[in-house]
C-alpha positions in Angstrom: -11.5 3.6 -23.8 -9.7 5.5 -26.4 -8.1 3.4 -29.1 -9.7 0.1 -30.1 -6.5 -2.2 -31.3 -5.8 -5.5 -29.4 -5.2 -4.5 -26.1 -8.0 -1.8 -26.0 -10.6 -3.8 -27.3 -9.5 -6.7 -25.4 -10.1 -4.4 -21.8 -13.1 -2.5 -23.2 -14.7 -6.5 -23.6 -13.5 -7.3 -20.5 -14.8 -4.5 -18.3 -17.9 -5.1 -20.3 -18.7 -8.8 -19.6 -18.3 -7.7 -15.9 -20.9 -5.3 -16.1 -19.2 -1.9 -16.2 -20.3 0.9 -18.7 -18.1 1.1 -21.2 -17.3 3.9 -23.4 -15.2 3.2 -26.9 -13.3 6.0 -29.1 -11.7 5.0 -32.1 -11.3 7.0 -35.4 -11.6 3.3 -37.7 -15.2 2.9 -38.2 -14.5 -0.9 -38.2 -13.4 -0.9 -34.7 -16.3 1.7 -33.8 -18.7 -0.9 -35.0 -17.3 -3.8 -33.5 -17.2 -2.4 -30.1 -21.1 -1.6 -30.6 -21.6 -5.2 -29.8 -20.1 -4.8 -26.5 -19.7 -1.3 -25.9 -22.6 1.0 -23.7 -21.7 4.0 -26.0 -19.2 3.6 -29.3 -17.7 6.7 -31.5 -16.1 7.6 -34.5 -14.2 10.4 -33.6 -10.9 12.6 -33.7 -9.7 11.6 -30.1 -7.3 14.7 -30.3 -10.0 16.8 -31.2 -10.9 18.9 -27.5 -14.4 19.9 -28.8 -15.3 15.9 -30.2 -14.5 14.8 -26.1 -16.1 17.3 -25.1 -19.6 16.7 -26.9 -18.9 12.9 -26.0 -19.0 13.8 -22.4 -15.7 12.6 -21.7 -15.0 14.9 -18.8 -17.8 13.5 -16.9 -16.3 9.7 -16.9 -14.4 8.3 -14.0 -11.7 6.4 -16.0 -10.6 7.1 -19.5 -7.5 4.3 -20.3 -5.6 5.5 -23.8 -4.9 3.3 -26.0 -3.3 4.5 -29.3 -0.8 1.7 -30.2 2.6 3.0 -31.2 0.8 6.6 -32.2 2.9 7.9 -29.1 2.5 11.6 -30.1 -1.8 11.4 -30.2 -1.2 9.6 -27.1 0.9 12.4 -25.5 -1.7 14.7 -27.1 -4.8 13.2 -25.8 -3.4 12.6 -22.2 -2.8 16.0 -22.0 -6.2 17.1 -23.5 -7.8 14.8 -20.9 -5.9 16.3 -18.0 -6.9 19.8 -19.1 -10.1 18.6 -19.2 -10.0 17.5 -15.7 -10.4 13.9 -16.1 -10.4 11.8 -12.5 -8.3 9.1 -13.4 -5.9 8.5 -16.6 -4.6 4.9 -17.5 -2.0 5.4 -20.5 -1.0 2.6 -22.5 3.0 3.7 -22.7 5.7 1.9 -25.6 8.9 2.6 -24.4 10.1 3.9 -20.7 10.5 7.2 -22.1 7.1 7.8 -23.9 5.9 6.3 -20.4 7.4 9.3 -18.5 6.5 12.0 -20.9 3.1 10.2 -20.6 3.4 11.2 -16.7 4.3 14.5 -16.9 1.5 15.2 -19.2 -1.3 13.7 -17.1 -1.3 10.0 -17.0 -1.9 8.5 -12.9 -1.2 4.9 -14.4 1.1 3.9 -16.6 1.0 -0.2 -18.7 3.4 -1.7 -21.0 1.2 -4.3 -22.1 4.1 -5.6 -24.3 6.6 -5.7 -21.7 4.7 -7.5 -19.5 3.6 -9.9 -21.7 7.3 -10.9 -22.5 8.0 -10.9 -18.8 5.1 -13.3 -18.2 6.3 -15.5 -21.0 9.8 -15.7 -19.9 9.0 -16.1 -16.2 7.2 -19.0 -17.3 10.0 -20.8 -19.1 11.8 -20.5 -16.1 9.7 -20.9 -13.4 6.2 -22.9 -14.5 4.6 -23.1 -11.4 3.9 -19.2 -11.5 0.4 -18.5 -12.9 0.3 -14.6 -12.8 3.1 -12.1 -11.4 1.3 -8.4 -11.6 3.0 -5.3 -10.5 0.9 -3.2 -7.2 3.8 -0.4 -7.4 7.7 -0.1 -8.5 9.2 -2.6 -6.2 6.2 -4.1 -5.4 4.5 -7.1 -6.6 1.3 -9.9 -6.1 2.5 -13.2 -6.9 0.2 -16.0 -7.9 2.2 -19.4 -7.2 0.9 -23.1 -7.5 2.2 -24.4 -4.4 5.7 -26.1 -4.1 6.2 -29.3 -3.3 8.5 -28.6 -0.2 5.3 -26.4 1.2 2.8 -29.3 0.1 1.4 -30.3 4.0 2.9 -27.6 6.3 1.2 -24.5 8.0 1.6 -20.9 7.0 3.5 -20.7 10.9 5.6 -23.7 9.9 6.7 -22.3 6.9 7.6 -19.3 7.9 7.5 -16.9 4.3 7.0 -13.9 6.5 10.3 -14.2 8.8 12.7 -16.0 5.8 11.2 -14.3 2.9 9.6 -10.7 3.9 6.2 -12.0 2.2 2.8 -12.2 3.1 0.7 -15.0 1.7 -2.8 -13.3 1.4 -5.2 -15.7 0.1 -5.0 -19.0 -0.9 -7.5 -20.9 -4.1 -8.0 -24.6 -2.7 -9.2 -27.1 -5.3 -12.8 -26.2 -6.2 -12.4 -22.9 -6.7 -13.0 -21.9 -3.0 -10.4 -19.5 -1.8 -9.5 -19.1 1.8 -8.8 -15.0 2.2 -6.3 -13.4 4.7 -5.7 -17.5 6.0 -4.3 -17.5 9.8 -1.3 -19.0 10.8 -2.3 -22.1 11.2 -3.8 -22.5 8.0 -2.3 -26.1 6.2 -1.4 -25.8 2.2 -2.1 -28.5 0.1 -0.7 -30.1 -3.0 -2.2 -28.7 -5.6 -3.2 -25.1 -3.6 -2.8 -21.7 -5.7 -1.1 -19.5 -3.4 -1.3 -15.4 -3.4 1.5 -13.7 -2.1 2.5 -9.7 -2.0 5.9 -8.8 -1.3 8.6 -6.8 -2.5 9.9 -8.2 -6.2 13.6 -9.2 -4.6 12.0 -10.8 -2.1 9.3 -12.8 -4.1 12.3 -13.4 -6.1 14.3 -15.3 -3.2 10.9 -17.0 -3.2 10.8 -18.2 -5.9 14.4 -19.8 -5.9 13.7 -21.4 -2.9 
């Protein structure tokens, strides 16, 4: 992780607390100490500095997520650094639709607007409550967590059809309990009260979701 603000601290944790080595890179030693707490391995250091990655061992990580908060020309730097450096995998944190493209054509496989999404998520909610996550697989493309509808509450996954009206797939579904029913057949009944995980394409989740 390079850049320790909300959102890269708040992922470094995370990945942490489900057992992944973690490494941090922040020039704030603050931050630096913080992550120690969490972190496997924590610097203080220049992150658009080559020779500082390089005695970190950054080219030998799998993932390296950049994180530099509205520093978009470090970040534009550093992505590029990491793809000289020949880095497997590159998750840029991007602030506008045009720092995310530059971000591409510098190096970046994965792009996140953490404050887009957010503000999607929050006005998604507003409008449509029983939605617990909407997350993005690809442009156009979407997984859809849903609390199921009343007018599904009772009825099979044949019976109602999602695949044939909609285009969906339902994919899993999280009964009461926590136990969740993966890749459920046809015949499968939802209940009231069932947290159902669909993939689709986002204008046909969207028809979904208004039906």
């Amino acid at each position: 992780m390079i850049g320790l603000g909300n959102f890269g601290c708040s992922v470094a944790q995370t990945l942490a607390e489900q057992g992944c080595q973690v490494l941090c890179i922040d020039s704030d030693p603050e931050k630096v100490a913080a992550a120690k707490g969490f972190a496997t391995n924590a610097f203080q250091a220049d992150a658009t500095n080559e020779e500082s990655l390089r005695a970190i061992g950054i080219p030998e990580v799998d993932v390296v997520i950049v994180s530099l908060g509205q520093n978009m020309e470090a970040a534009v730097m550093v992505t590029l650094l990491l793809k000289e450096m020949g880095v497997k995998e590159i998750i840029a944190k991007a602030i506008t639709p045009l720092h995310g493209r530059i971000l591409q054509k510098t190096g970046a496989d994965r792009l996140v607007f953490p404050e887009r999404d957010m503000g999607k998520r929050i006005a998604e909610g507003l409008i449509s409550p029983n939605i617990l996550e909407h997350l993005e697989v690809s442009k156009g493309c979407s997984i859809l967590e849903l609390v199921c509808p009343g007018n599904f509450a009772g009825k099979t996954i044949r019976a109602l059809g999602v695949r044939s009206k909609f285009g969906v797939t339902i994919v899993a579904i999280r009964k009461k309990g926590e136990e969740t029913i993966m890749n459920p057949g046809p015949n499968e009944v939802i209940d009231q009260g069932d947290i159902l995980v669909i993939i689709g394409r986002d204008r046909d989740l969207n028809r979904l979701k208004g039906a």
